[in-house]
C-alpha beads as a LAMMPS data file, in Angstrom:
LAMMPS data file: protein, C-alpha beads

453 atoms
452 bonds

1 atom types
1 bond types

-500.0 500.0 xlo xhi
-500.0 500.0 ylo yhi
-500.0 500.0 zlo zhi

Masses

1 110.0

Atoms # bond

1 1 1 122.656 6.988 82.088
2 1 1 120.791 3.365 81.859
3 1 1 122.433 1.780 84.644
4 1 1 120.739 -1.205 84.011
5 1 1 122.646 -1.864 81.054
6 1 1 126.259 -2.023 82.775
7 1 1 125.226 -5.067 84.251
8 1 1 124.138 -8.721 83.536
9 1 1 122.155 -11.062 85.900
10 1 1 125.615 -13.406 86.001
11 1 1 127.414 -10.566 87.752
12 1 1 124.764 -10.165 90.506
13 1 1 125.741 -12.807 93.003
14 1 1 125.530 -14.158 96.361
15 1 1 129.002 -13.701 98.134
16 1 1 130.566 -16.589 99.752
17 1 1 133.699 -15.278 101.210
18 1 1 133.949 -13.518 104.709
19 1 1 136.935 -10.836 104.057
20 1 1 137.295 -8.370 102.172
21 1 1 139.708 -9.614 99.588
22 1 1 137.650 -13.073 98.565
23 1 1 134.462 -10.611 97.971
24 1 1 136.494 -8.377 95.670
25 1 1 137.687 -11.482 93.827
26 1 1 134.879 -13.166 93.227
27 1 1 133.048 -10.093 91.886
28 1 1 136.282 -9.832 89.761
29 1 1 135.625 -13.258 88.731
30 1 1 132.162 -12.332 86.940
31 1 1 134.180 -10.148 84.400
32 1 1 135.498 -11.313 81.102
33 1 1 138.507 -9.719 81.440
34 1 1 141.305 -10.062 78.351
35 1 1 144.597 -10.183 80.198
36 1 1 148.002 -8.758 79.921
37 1 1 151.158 -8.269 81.664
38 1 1 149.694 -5.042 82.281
39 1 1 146.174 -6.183 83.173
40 1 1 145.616 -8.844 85.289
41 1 1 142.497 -9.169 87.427
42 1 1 145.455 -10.052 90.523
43 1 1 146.579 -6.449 89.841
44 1 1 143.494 -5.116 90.207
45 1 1 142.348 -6.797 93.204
46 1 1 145.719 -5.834 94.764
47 1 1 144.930 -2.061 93.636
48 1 1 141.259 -2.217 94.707
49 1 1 142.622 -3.458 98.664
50 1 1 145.408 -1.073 98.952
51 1 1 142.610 1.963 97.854
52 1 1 141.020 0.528 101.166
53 1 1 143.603 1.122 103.028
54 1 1 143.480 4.494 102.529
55 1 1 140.346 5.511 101.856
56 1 1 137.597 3.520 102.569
57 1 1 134.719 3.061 99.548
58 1 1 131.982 2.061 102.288
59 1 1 129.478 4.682 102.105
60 1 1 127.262 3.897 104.948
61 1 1 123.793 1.764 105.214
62 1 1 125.464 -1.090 104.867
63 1 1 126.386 -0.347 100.973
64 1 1 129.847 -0.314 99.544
65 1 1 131.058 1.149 96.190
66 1 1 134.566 -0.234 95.667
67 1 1 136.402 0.905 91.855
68 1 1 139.182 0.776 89.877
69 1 1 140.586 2.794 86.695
70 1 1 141.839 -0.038 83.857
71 1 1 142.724 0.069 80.298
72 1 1 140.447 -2.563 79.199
73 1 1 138.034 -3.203 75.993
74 1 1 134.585 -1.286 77.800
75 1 1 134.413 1.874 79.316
76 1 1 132.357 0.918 82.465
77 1 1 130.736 -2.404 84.250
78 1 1 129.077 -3.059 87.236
79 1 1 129.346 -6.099 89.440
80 1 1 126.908 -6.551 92.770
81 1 1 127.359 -9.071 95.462
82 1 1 125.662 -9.386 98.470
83 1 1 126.707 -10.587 101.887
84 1 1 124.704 -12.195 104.804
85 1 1 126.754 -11.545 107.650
86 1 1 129.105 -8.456 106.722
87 1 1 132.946 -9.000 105.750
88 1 1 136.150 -8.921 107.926
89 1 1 139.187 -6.274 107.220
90 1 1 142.062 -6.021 108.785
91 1 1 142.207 -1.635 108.345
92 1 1 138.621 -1.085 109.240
93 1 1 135.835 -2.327 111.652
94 1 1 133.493 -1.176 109.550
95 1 1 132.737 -3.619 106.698
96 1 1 131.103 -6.013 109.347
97 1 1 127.839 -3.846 108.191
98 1 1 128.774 -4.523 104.690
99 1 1 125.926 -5.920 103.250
100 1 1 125.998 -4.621 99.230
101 1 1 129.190 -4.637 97.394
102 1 1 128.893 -2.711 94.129
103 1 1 132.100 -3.136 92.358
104 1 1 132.790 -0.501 89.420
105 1 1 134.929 -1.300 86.797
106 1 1 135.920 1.657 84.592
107 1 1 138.002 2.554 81.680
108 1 1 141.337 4.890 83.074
109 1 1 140.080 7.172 80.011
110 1 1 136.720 7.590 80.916
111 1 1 136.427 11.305 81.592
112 1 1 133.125 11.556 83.414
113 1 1 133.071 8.885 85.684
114 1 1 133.115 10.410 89.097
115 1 1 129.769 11.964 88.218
116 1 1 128.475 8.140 87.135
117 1 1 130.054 7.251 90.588
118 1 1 127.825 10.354 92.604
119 1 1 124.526 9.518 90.734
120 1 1 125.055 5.826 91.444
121 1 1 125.603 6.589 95.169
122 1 1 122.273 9.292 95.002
123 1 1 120.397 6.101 93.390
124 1 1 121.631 3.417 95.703
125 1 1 121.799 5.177 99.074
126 1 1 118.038 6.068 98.763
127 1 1 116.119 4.443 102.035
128 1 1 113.321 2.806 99.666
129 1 1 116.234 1.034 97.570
130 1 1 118.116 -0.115 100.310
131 1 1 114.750 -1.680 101.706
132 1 1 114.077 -3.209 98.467
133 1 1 117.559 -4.959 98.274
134 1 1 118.055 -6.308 101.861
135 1 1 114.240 -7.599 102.166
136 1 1 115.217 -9.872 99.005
137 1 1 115.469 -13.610 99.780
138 1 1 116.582 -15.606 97.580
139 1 1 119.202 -14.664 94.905
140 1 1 116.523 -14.455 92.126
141 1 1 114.970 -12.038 94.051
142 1 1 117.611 -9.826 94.418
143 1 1 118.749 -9.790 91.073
144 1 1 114.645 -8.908 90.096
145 1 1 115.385 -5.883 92.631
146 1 1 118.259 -4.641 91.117
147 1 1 117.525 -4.444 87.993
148 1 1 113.674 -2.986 89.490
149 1 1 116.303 -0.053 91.122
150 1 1 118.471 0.197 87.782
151 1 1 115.784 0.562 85.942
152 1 1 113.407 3.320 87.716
153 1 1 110.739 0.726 88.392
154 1 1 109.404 -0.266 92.034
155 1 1 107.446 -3.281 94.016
156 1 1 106.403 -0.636 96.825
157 1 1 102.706 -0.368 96.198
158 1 1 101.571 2.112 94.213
159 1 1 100.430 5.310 96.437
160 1 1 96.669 5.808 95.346
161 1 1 95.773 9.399 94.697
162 1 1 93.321 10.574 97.348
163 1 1 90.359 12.745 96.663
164 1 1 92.100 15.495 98.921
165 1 1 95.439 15.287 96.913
166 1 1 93.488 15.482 93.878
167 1 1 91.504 18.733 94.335
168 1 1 94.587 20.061 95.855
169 1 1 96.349 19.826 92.923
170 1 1 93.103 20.840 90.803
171 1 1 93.067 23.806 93.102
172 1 1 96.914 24.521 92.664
173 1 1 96.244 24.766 88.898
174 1 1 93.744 27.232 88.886
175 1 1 95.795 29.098 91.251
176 1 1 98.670 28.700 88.848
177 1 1 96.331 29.874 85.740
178 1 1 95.031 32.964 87.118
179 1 1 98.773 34.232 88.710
180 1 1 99.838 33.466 85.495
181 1 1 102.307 30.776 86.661
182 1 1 104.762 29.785 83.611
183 1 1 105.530 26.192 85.931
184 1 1 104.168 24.103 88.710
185 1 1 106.555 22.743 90.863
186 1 1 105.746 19.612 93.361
187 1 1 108.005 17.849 96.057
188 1 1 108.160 14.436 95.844
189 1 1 109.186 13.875 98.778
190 1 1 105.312 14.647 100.056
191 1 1 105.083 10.713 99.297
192 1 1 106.452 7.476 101.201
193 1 1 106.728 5.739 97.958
194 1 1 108.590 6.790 94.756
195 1 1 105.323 5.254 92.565
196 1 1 102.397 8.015 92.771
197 1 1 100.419 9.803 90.892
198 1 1 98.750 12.882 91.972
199 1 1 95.740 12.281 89.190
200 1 1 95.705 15.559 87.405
201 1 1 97.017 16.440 84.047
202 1 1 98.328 19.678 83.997
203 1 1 98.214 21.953 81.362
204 1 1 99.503 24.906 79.371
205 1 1 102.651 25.049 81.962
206 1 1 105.652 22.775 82.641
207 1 1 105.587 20.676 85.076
208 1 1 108.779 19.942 87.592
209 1 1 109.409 17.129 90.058
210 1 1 111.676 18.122 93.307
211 1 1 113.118 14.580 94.062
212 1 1 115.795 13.378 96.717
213 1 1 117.105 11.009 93.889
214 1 1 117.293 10.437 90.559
215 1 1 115.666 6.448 90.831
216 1 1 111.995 8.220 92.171
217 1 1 109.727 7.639 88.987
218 1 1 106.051 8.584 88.005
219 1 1 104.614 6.992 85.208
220 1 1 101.480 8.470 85.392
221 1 1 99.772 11.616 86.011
222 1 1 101.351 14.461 86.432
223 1 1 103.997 13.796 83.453
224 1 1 106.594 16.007 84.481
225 1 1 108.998 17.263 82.391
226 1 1 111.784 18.369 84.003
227 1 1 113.121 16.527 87.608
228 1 1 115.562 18.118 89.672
229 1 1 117.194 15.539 92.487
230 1 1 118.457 17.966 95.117
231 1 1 119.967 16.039 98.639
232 1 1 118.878 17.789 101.336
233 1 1 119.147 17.511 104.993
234 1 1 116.754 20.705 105.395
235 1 1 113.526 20.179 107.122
236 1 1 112.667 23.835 105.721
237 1 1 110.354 23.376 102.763
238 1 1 111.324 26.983 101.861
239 1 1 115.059 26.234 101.560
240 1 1 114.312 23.408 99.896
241 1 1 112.411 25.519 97.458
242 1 1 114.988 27.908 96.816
243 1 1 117.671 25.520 96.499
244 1 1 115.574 23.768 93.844
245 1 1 114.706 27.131 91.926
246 1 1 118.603 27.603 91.379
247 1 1 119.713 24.740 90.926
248 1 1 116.739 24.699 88.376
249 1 1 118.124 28.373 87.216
250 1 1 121.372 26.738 86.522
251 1 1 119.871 23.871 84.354
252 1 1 117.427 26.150 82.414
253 1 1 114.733 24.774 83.796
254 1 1 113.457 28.222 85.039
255 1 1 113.851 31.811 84.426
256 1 1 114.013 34.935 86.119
257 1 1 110.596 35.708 84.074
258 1 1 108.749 32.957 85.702
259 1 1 106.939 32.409 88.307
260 1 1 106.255 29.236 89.680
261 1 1 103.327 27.445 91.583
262 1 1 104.887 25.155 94.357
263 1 1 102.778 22.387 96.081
264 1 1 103.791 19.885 98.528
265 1 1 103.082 18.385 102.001
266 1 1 105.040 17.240 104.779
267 1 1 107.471 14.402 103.605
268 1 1 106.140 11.077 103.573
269 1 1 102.875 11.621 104.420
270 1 1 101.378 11.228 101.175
271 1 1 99.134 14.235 101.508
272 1 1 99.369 17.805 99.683
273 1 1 98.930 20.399 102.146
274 1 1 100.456 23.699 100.780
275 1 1 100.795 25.482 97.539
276 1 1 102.882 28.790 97.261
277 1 1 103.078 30.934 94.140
278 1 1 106.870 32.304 93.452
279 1 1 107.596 35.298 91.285
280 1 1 111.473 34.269 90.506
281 1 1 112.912 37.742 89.606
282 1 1 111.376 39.290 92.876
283 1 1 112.116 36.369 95.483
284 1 1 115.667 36.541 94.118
285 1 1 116.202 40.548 92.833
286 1 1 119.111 40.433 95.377
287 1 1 120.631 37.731 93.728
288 1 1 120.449 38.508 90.315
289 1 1 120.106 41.927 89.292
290 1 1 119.633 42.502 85.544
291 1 1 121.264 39.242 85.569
292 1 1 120.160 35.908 83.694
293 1 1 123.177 33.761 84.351
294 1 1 123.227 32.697 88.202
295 1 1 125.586 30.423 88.189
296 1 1 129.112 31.700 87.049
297 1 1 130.051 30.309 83.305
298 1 1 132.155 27.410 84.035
299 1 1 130.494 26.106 87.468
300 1 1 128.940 22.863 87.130
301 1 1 125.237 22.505 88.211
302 1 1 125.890 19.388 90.125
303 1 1 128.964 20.595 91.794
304 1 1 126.820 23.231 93.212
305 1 1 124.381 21.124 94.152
306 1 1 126.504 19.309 96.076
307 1 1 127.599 21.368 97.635
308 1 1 124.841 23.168 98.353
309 1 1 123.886 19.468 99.898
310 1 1 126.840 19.343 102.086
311 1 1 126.439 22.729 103.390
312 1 1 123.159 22.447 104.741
313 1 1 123.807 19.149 106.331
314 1 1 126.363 20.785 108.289
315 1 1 124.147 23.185 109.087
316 1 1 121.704 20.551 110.344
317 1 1 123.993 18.546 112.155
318 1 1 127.002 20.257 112.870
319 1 1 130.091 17.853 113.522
320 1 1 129.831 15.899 116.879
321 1 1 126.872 17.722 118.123
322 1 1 128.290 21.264 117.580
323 1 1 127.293 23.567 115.544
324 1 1 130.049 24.266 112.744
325 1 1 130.376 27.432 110.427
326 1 1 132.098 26.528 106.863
327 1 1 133.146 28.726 103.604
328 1 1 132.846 27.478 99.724
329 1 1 134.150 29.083 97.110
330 1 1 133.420 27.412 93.377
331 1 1 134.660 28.756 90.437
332 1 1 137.300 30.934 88.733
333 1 1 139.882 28.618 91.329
334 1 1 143.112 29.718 90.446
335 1 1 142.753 33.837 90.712
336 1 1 140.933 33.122 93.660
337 1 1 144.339 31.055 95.035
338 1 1 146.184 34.013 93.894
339 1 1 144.196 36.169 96.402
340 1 1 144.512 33.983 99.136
341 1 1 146.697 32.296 101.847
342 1 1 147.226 28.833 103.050
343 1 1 146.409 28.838 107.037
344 1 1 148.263 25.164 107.302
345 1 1 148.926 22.629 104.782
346 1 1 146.758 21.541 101.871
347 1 1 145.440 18.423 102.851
348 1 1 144.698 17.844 99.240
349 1 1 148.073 18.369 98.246
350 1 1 149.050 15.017 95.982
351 1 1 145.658 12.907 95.639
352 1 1 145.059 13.054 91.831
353 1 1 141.848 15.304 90.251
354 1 1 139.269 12.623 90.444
355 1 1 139.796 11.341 94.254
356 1 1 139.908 15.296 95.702
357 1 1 136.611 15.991 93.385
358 1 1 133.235 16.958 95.483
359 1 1 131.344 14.915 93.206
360 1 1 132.611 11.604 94.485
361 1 1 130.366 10.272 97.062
362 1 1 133.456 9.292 99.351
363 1 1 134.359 13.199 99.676
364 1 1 131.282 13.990 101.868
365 1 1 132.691 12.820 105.386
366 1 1 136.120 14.681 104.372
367 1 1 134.664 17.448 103.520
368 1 1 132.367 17.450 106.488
369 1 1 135.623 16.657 108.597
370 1 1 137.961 19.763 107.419
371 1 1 135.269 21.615 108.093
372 1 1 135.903 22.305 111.404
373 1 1 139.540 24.059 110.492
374 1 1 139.594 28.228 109.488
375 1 1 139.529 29.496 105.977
376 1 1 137.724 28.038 103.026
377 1 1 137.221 25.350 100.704
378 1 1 138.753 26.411 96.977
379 1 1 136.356 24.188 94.625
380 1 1 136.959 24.810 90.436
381 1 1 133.860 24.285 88.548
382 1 1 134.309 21.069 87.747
383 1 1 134.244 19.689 91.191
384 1 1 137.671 19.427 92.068
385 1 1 138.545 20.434 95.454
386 1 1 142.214 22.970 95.289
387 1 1 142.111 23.257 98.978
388 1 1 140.962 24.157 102.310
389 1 1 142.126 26.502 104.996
390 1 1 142.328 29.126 102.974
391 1 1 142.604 32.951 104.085
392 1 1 140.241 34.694 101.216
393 1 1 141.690 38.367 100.480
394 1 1 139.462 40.002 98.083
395 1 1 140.639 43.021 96.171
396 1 1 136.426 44.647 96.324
397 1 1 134.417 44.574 99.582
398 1 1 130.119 45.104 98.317
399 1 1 129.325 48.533 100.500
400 1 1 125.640 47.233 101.435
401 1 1 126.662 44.168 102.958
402 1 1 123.772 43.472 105.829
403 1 1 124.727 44.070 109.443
404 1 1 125.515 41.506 112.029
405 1 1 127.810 39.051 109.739
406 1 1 130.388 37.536 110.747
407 1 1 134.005 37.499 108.612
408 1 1 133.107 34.075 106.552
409 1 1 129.904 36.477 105.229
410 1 1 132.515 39.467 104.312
411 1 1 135.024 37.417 102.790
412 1 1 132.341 35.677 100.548
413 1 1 130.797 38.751 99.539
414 1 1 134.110 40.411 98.721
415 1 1 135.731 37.024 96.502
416 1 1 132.604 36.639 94.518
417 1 1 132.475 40.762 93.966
418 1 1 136.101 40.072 92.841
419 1 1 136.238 37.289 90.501
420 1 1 133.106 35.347 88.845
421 1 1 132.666 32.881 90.924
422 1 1 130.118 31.445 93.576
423 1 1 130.511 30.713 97.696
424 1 1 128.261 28.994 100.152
425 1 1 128.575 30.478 103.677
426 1 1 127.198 28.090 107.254
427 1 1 126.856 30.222 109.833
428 1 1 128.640 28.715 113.057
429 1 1 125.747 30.852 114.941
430 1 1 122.994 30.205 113.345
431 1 1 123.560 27.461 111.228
432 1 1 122.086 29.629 108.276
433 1 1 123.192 28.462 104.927
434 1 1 123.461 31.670 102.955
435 1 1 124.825 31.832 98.970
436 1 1 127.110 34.909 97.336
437 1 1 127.012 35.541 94.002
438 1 1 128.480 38.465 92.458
439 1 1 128.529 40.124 96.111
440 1 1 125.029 39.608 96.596
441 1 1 123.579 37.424 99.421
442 1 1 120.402 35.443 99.675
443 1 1 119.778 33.197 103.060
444 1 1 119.524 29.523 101.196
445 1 1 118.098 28.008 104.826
446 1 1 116.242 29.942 108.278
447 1 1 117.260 27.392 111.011
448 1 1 117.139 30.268 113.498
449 1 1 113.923 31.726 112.204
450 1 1 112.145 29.067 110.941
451 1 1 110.824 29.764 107.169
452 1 1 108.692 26.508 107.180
453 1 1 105.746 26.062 105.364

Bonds

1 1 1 2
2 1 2 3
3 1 3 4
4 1 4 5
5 1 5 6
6 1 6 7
7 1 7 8
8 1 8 9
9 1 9 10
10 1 10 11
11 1 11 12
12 1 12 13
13 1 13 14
14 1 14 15
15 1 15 16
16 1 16 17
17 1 17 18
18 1 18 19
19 1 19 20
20 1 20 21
21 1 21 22
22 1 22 23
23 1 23 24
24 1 24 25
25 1 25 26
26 1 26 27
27 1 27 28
28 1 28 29
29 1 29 30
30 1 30 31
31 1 31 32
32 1 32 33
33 1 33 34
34 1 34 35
35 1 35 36
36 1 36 37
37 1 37 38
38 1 38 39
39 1 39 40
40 1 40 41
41 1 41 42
42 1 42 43
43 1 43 44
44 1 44 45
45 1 45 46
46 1 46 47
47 1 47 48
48 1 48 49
49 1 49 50
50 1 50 51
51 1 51 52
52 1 52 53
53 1 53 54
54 1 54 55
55 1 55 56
56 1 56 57
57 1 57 58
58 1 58 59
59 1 59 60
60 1 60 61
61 1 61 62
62 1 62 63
63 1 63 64
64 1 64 65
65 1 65 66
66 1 66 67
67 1 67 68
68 1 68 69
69 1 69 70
70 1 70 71
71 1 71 72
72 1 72 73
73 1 73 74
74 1 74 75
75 1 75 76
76 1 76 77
77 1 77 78
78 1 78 79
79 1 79 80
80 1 80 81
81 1 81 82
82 1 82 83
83 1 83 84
84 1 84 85
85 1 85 86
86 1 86 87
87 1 87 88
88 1 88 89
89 1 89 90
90 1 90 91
91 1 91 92
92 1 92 93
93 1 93 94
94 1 94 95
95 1 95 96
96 1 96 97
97 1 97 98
98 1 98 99
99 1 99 100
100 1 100 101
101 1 101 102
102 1 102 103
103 1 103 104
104 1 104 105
105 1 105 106
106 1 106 107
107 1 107 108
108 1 108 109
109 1 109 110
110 1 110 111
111 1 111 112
112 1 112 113
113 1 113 114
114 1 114 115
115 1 115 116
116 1 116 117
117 1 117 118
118 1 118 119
119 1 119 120
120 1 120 121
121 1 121 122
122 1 122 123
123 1 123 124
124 1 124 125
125 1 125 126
126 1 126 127
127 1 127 128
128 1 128 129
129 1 129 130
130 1 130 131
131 1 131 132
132 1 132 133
133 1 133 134
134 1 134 135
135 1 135 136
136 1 136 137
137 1 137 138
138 1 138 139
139 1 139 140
140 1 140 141
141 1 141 142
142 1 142 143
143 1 143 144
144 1 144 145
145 1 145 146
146 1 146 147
147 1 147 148
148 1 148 149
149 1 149 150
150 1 150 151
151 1 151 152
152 1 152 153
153 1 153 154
154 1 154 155
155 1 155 156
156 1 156 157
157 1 157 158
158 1 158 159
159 1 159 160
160 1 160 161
161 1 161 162
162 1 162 163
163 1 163 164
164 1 164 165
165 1 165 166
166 1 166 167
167 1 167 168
168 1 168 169
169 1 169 170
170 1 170 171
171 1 171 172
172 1 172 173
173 1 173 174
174 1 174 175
175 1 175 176
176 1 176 177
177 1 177 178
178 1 178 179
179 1 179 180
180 1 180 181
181 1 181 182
182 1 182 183
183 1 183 184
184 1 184 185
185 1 185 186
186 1 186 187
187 1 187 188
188 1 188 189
189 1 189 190
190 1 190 191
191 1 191 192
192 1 192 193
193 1 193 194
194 1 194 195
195 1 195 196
196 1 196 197
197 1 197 198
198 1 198 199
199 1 199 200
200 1 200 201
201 1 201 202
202 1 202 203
203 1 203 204
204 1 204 205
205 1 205 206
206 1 206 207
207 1 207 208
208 1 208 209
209 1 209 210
210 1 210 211
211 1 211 212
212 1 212 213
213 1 213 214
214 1 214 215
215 1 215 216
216 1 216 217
217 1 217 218
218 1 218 219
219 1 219 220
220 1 220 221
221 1 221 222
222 1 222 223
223 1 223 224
224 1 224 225
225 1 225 226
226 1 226 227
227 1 227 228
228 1 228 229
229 1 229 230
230 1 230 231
231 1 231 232
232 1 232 233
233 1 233 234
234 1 234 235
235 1 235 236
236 1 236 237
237 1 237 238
238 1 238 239
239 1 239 240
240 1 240 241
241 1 241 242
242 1 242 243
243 1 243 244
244 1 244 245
245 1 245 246
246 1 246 247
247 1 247 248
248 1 248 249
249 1 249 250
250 1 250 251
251 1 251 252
252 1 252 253
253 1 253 254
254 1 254 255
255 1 255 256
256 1 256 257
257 1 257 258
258 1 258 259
259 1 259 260
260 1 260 261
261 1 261 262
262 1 262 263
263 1 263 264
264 1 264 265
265 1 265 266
266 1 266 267
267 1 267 268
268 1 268 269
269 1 269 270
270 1 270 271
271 1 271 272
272 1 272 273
273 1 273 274
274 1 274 275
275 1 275 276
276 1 276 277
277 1 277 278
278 1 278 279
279 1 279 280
280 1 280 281
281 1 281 282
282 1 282 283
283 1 283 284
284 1 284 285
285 1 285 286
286 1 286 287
287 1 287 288
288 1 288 289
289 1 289 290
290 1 290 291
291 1 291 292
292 1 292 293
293 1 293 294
294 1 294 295
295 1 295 296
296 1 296 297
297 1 297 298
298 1 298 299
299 1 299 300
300 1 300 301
301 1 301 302
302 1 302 303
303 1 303 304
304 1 304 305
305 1 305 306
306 1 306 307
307 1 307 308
308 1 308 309
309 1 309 310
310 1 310 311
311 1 311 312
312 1 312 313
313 1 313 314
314 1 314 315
315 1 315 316
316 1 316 317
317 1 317 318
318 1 318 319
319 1 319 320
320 1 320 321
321 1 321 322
322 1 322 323
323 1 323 324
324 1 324 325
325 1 325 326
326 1 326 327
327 1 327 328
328 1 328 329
329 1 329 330
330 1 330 331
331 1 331 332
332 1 332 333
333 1 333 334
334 1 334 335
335 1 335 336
336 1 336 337
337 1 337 338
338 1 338 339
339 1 339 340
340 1 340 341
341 1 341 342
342 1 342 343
343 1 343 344
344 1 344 345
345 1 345 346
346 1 346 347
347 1 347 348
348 1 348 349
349 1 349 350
350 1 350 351
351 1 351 352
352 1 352 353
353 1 353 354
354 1 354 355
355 1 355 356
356 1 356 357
357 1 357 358
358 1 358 359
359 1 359 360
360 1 360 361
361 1 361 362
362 1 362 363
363 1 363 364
364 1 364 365
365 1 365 366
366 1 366 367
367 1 367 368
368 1 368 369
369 1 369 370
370 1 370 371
371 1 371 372
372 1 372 373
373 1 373 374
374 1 374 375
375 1 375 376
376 1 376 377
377 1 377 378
378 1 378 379
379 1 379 380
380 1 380 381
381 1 381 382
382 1 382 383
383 1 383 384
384 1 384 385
385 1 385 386
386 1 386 387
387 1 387 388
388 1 388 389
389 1 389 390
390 1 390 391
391 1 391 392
392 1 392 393
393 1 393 394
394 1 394 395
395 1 395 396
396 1 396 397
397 1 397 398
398 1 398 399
399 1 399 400
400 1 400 401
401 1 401 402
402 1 402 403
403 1 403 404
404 1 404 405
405 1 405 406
406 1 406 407
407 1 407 408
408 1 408 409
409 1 409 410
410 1 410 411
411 1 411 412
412 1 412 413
413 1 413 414
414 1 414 415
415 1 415 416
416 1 416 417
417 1 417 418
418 1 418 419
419 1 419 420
420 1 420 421
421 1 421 422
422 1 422 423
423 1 423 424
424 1 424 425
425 1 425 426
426 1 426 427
427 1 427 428
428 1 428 429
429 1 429 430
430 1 430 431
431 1 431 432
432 1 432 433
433 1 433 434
434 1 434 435
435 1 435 436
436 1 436 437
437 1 437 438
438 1 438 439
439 1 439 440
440 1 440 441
441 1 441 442
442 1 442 443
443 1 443 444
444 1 444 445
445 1 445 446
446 1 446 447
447 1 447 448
448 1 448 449
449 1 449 450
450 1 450 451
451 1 451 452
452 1 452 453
């Protein structure tokens, strides 16, 4: 979606209040709002405080993504405000580092507006767009570098290709041409800034871009045409790499007949160090079998993906220094409640579809935070989270599952044998991220072992 046209230079505006309340009004303020008895911008303001007492819509970095669901004349608007010195609350200490309010606006019939809400987080929350906006002086130079991050386009210089980058990548290709690679895959995060260009036109394959966001751009050469955003904690390129070839699996991007040439470097060094070729069907023949559909029929792409994203965060940095084993299970959600038992109450239980879905940004530190209880998380496709604690009892156990896992492995292997759906296992050992699929395994991440490259 064009971001960039949900909002107009009058609603991007220096914030003179110092609580929370006056900042939420006076982004109100900026909306041409036709009022009713029903819908009054006093209503909303009311609703948008009492969400923050709650559930805070502060995401971290200083940026803040307050919204509200109204019956009004557009489907969506955006409103940004910035504040010098931070905001006072009286339920949280935290919006004192409030620096970005992004107020949402968006029609209570809009179906698909948690997933505008998570890719407006994955823009926004990026480190370069963050920079951008707080090194902005005056107001017309914030509003320039909003609508530069709305709009894909960047002041961070362009990153030159070097000559070593460019034979790399002239190398890569003729590697690619005689394995008879079908794709060439390159990370961008390889490069400090999301302007680059690697200076080669590739040919006769599709080319994909491995970005942490959706804002990184590349208006030169390469042309890529397909970019998958997958957020990842990993520091394993090869997890990376796998998580990218299914989540690319999942979009079509790739097939099981492919094989793809990956190149990339160590992140943000703006140098291409490494290319690996990847037969698909043989690096994951575990995973899918005579199988062309990965991802159950019915699970979301980005659900996984997020998930996927949470796991191996987790698995990175555990929850207050300790390492922290988790269970997902996505898909097929209500036979897989029928085969299972509550360990303690649903702390779900009563928060309505769209606030209990993974895909809002504001679910992360929950998620991250019930965690640390027994049993699993009990996702439907979609994204909506149907609980956690839950005691898996699969009616199939796989007879070739590996030696040395633990019960989170078992029960994983056994629900997914059961029913078609999908789970995401973190090792509270090893802090391996491993995914299920139809009873088969395949290790996603090798903190233990290591598996960079």
């Amino acid at each position: 979606m064009r971001f960039d046209r949900l909002i107009t230079q009058s609603r991007i505006i220096d914030i003179k209040s110092k609580d929370l309340r006056g900042a939420f009004a006076e982004l109100l303020e900026t909306f041409q709002i036709e009022e009713s008895k029903t819908l009054t911008k006093r209503r909303i303001l009311n609703d948008l405080i009492e969400r923050e007492k709650t559930r805070t819509t502060y995401l971290g970095d200083g940026i803040a993504i307050p919204y509200a669901r109204i019956n009004w004349t557009k489907r969506y608007g955006i409103a940004i405000g910035r504040c010098q010195n931070g905001l006072s609350h009286d339920t949280a200490s935290e919006y004192g580092k409030v620096r970005i309010i992004i107020l949402l606006l968006v029609h209570e019939k809009a179906r698909n507006y948690v997933q505008l809400l998570s890719d407006f987080a994955q823009i926004i929350r990026e480190e370069s767009v963050i920079d951008s906006l707080l090194a902005a002086d005056e107001l017309d130079e914030f509003r320039e570098a909003v609508k530069n991050v709305l709009t894909g386009v960047s002041k961070h210089p362009q990153i030159g290709y070097s000559r070593i980058n460019r034979n790399m990548a002239k190398e890569a290709e003729k590697i690619a041409q005689i394995s008879q690679c079908s794709a060439m895959m390159f990370f961008g995060d390889t490069f400090s800034s999301p302007l680059f260009e690697i200076g080669v036109e590739i040919k006769n394959m599709k080319t994909v871009l491995v970005t942490s966001g959706k804002s990184e751009v590349t208006p030169r050469l390469p042309k890529f045409d397909h970019v998958i955003p997958l957020r990842s904690a990993s520091k394993s390129r090869l997890s990376q790499l796998r998580s990218a070839i299914i989540i690319g699996l999942g979009k079509g991007v790739f097939s099981t007949d492919d094989t793809v040439c990956c190149i990339g470097g160590v992140p943000k060094t703006n140098l291409l160090d490494t290319v690996v070729v990847v037969d698909v069907d043989k690096e994951f023949q575990l995973l899918v079998p005579e199988r062309t559909n990965v991802i159950p029929q019915g699970v979301r792409v980005e659900v996984l993906e997020r998930v996927l994203s949470i796991a191996t965060e987790l698995s990175t940095e555990g929850r207050e220094g300790k390492p922290i084993g988790a269970l997902f299970v996505i898909g097929s959600s209500e036979e897989v409640s029928e085969h299972s038992q509550p360990l303690l109450l649903n702390p779900f239980y009563g928060y309505s579809e769209d606030e209990r879905n993974v895909l809002n940004p504001f679910m992360d530190e929950t998620v991250k935070e019930l965690s640390s209880i027994d049993g699993a998380f009990i996702i439907k496709g979609d994204g909506v989270i149907e609980s956690a604690g839950s005691l898996l009892r699969p009616t199939q156990y796989p007879q070739n599952l590996a030696s040395g896992l633990g019960s989170r492995h078992a029960a994983a292997a056994g629900i997914t044998l059961s029913f078609k759906c999908i789970a995401i296992v973190v090792s509270s050992s090893t802090g391996q991220v491993t995914l299920f699929s139809a009873g088969d395994m395949i290790p996603l991440t090798q903190n233990s072992v290591g598996g960079h490259f």
